[in-house]
C-alpha positions as CSV (number, residue, x, y, z in Angstrom):
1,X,-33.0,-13.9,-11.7
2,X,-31.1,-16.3,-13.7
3,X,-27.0,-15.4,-13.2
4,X,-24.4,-16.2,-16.3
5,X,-23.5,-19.8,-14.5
6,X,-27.4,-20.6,-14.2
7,X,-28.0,-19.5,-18.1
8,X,-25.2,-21.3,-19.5
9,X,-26.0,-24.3,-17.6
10,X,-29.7,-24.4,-19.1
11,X,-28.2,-23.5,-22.7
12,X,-25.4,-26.6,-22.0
13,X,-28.9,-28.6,-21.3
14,X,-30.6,-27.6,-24.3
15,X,-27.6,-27.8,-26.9
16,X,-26.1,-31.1,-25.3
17,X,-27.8,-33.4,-27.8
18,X,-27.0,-31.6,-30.4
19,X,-23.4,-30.6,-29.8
20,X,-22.1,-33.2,-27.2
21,X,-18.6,-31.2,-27.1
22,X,-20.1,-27.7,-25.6
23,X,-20.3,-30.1,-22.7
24,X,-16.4,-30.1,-22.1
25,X,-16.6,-26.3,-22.3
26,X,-15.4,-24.0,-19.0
27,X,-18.1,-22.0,-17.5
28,X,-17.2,-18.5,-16.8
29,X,-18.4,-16.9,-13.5
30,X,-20.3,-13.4,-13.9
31,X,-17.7,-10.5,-14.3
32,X,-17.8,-6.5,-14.1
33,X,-16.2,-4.7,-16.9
34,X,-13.4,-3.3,-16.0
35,X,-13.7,0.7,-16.2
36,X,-11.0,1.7,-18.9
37,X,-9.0,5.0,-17.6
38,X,-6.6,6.9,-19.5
39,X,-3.3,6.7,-18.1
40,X,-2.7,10.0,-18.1
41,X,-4.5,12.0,-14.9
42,X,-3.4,15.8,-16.5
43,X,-2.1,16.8,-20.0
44,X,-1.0,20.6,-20.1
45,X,0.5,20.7,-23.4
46,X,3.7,18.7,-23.6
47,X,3.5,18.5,-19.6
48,X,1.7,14.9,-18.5
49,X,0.9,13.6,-14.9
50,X,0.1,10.0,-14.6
51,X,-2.2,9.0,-11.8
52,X,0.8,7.0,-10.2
53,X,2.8,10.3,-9.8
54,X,-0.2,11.8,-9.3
55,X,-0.9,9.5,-6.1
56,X,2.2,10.6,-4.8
57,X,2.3,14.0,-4.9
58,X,-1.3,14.2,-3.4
59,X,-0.5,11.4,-0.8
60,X,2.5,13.9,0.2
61,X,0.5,17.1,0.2
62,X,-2.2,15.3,2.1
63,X,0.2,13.4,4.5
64,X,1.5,16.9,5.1
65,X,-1.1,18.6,6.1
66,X,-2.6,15.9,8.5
67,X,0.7,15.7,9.7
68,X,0.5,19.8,10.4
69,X,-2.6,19.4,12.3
70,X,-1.3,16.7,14.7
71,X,1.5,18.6,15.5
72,X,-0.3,21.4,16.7
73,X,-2.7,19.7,18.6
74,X,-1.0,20.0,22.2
75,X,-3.5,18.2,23.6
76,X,-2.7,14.9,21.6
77,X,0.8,15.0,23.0
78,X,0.3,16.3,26.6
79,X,1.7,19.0,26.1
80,X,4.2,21.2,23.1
81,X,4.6,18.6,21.0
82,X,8.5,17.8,20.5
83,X,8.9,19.4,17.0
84,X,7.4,22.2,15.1
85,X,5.6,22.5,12.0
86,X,8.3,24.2,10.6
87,X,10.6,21.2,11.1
88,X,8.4,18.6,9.4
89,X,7.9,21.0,6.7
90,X,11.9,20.6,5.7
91,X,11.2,17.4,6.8
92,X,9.0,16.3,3.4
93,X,11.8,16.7,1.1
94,X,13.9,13.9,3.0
95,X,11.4,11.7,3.3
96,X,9.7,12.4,-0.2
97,X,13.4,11.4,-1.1
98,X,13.4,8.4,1.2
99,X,10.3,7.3,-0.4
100,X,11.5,7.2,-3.7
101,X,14.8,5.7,-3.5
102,X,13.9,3.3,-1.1
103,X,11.4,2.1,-2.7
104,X,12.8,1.6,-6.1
105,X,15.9,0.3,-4.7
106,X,13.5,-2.2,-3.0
107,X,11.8,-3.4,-6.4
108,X,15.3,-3.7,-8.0
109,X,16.8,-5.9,-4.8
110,X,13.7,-7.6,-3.9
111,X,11.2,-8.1,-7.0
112,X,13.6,-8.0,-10.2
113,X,17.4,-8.4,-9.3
114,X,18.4,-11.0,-12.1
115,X,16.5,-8.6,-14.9
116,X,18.3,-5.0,-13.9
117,X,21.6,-6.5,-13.4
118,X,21.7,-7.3,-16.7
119,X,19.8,-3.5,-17.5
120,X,21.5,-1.5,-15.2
121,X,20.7,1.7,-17.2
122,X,17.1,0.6,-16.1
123,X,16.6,1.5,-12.5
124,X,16.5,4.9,-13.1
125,X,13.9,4.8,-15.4
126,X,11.2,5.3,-12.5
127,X,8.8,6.3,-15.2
128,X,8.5,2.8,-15.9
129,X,7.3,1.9,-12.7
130,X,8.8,-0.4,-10.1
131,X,8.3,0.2,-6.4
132,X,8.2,-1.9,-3.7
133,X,6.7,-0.5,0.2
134,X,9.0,-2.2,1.7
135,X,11.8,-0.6,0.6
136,X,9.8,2.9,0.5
137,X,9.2,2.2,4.7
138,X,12.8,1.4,5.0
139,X,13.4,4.6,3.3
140,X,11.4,6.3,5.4
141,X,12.7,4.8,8.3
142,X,16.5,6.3,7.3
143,X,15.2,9.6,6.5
144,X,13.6,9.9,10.1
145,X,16.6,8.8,11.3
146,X,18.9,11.3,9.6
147,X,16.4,14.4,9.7
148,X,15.5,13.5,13.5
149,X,19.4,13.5,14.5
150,X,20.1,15.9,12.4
151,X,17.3,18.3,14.1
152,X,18.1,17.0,17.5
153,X,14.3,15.6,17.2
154,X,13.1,12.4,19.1
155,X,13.3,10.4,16.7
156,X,10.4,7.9,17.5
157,X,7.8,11.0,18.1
158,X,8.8,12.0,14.3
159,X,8.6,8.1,13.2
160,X,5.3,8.0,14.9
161,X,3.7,11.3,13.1
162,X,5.1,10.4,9.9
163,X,3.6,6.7,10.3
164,X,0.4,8.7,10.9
165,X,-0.1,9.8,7.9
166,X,1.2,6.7,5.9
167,X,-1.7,5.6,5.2
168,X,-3.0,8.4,2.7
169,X,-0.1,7.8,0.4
170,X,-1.2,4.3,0.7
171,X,-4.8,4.5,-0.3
172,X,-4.2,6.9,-2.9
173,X,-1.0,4.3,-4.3
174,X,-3.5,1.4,-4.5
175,X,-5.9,3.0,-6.4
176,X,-3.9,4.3,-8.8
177,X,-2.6,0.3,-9.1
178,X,-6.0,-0.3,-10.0
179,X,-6.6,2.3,-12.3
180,X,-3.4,1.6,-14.1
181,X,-4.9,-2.1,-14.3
182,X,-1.8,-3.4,-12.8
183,X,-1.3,-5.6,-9.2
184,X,-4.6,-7.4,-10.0
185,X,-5.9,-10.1,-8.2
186,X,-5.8,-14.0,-8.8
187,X,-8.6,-15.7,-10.5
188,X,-11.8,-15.5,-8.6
189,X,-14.8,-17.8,-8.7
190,X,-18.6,-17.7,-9.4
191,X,-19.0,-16.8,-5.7
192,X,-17.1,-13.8,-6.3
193,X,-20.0,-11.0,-7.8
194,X,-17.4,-8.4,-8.1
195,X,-15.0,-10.0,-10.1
196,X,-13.3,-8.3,-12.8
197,X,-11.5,-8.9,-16.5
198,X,-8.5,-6.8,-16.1
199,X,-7.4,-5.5,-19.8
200,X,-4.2,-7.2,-19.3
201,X,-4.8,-10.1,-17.0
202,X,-6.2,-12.0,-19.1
203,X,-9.8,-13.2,-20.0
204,X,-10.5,-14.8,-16.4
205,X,-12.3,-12.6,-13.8
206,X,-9.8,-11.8,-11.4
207,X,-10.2,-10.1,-7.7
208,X,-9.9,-6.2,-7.4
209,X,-7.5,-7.1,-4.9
210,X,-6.3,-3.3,-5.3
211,X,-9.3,-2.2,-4.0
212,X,-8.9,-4.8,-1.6
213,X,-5.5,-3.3,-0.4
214,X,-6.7,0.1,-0.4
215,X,-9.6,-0.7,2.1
216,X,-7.1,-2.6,4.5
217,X,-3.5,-0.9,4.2
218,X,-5.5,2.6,3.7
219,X,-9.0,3.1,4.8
220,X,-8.6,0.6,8.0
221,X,-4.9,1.3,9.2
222,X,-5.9,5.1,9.0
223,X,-8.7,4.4,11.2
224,X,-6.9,2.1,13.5
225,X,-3.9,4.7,13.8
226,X,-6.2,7.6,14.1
227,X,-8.2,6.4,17.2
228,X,-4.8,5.5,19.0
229,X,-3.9,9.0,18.5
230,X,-6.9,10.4,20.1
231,X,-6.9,8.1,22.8
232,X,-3.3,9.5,23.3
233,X,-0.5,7.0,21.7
234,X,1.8,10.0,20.8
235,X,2.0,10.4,24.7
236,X,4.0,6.8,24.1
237,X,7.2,7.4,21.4
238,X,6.8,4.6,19.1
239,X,3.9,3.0,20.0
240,X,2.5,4.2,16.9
241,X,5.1,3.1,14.5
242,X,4.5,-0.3,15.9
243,X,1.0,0.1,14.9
244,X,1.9,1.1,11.7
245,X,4.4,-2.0,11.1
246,X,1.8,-4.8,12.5
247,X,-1.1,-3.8,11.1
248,X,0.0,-3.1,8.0
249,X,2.1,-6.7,7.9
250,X,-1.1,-8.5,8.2
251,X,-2.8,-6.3,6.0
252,X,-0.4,-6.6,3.2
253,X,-0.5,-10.3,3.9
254,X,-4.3,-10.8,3.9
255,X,-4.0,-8.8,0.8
256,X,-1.6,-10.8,-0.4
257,X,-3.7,-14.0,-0.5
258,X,-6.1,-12.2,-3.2
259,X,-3.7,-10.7,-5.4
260,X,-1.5,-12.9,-8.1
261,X,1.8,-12.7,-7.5
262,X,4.7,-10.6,-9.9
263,X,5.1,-13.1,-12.3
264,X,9.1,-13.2,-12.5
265,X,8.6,-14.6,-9.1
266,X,5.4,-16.5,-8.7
267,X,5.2,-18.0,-5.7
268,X,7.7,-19.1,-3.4
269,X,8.5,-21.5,-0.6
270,X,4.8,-23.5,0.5
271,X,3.1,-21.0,-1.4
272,X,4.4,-17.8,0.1
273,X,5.1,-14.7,-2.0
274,X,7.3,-11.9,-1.9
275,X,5.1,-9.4,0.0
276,X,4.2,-12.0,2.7
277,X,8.2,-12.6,3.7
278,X,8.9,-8.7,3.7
279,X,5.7,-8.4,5.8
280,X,7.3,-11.0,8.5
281,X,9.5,-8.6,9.8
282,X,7.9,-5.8,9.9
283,X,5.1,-7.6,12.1
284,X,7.5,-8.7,14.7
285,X,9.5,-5.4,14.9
286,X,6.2,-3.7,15.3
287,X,5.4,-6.0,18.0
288,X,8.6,-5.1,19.5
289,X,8.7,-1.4,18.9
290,X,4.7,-1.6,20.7
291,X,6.1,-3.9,24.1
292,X,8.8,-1.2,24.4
293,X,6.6,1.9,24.1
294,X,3.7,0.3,27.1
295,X,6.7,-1.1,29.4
296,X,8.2,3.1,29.1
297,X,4.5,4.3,29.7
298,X,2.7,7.8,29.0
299,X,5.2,10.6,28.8
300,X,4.1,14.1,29.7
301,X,5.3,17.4,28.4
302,X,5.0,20.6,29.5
303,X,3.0,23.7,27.5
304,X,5.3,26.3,27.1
């Protein structure tokens, strides 16, 4: 079967005498449309729900209910686990908070500084868009803080159940991205079949690097975090959060080699971007936060 590439290079062959200068022409590797979405997920009369806030609320619902079921489960903990389901159900509106202003006071610090110091007025326009994970984690991180203290609740077991279910909100995030046609990837080649020409990236076939996202920071961290948990990390506080921080570092950075970066940045120093130096941290506290849970060892609790 003859692909785009081999067709134009017979038609290049066949019209080269004629027209010498289709010779100078770019050949353009094989591309997938990109499927067109309305950016509106729900429309009840003057009411509408994007896909982005609709990521969210159903990454939080989700979260919430996985989050539920571990808590029950004694025998994941060894024993009552140390908070109720009652607590981490007053617990989602501190987070869900955390989220939200940690990660668009993230994008502003991190991503766009220069453009909403000058547009102030801006950063509260969320609707806009604008978030950035690393400040949403870091947002996350003061909420379990704060709730846990305030609670008198261990404060890694909570950081380790909420890391849990991180990944939902995650895969649901990324594929609203691509849906929205935003976050694409960087131009990809002929050898890349599944290429796509994003609506607003241009006419070059880029990488879904979205999708790409979605598979590792979603699909394989929930995996990863999920076996740990039956093979009993929550018997070790904070051996799951520093799952949570490593493996998504060197997803986000794998991810980040596929996807072009926000153009008021580009790229950085050697050809870093903005997602790969937030990512550096968070890989070495995780390896940090992991040493220090295996050097404490199992903890056992007992069933009341």
């Amino acid at each position: 079967m003859l692909t785009q590439r081999s067709f134009a290079q017979d038609r290049f062959e066949m019209l080269a005498p004629a027209v010498p200068i289709l010779a100078a022409l770019p050949v353009m590797p094989l591309a997938i449309a990109f499927p067109v979405f309305d950016p509106i997920a729900i429309a009840i009369g003057p009411i509408a729900i994007r896909w982005y806030a609709l990521a969210y609320i159903s990454g939080i619902v989700l979260g919430w209910i996985y989050a539920r079921k571990i808590i029950r489960s004694e025998s994941l903990w060894g024993g009552k686990a140390p908070m109720t389901t009652l607590d981490f159900d007053d617990f989602i509106l501190w987070v869900t908070l955390g989220i939200i202003l940690g990660g668009r006071t993230g994008y502003v610090l991190f991503y766009n500084f220069s453009y909403f110091a000058t547009h102030p007025a801006e950063i509260f326009e969320l609707w806009k868009g604008g978030m950035s994970f690393h400040g949403g984690f870091l947002g996350c991180v003061t909420a379990v803080l704060a709730f846990g203290r305030n609670r008198n609740i261990p404060v890694l077991s909570l950081g380790d159940v909420t890391c849990a279910v991180g990944p939902i909100g995650l895969l649901l995030g990324r594929i609203a991205n691509f849906i929205n046609s935003e976050l694409w990837g960087r131009p990809a080649d002929a050898s890349v079949p599944w290429a796509m020409v994003f609506p607003n990236g241009g006419p070059l076939p880029r990488h879904p690097s979205q999708l790409y996202e979605a598979g590792l920071e979603g699909i394989l961290l929930f995996i990863i975090l999920a076996l740990m948990i039956r093979a009993g990390a929550l018997k070790r506080p904070g051996l799951v959060v520093g799952a949570f921080a490593t493996c998504y570092g060197l997803a986000r950075i794998t991810g980040e080699l596929f996807r072009e970066p926000d153009p008021q940045l580009g790229f950085l120093w050697g050809g870093l971007t903005m997602g790969m130096i937030l990512s550096v941290p968070m890989i070495v506290a995780g390896l940090v936060f992991i040493a220090a849970a295996l050097r404490r060892g199992p903890q056992t609790r007992d069933v009341i």
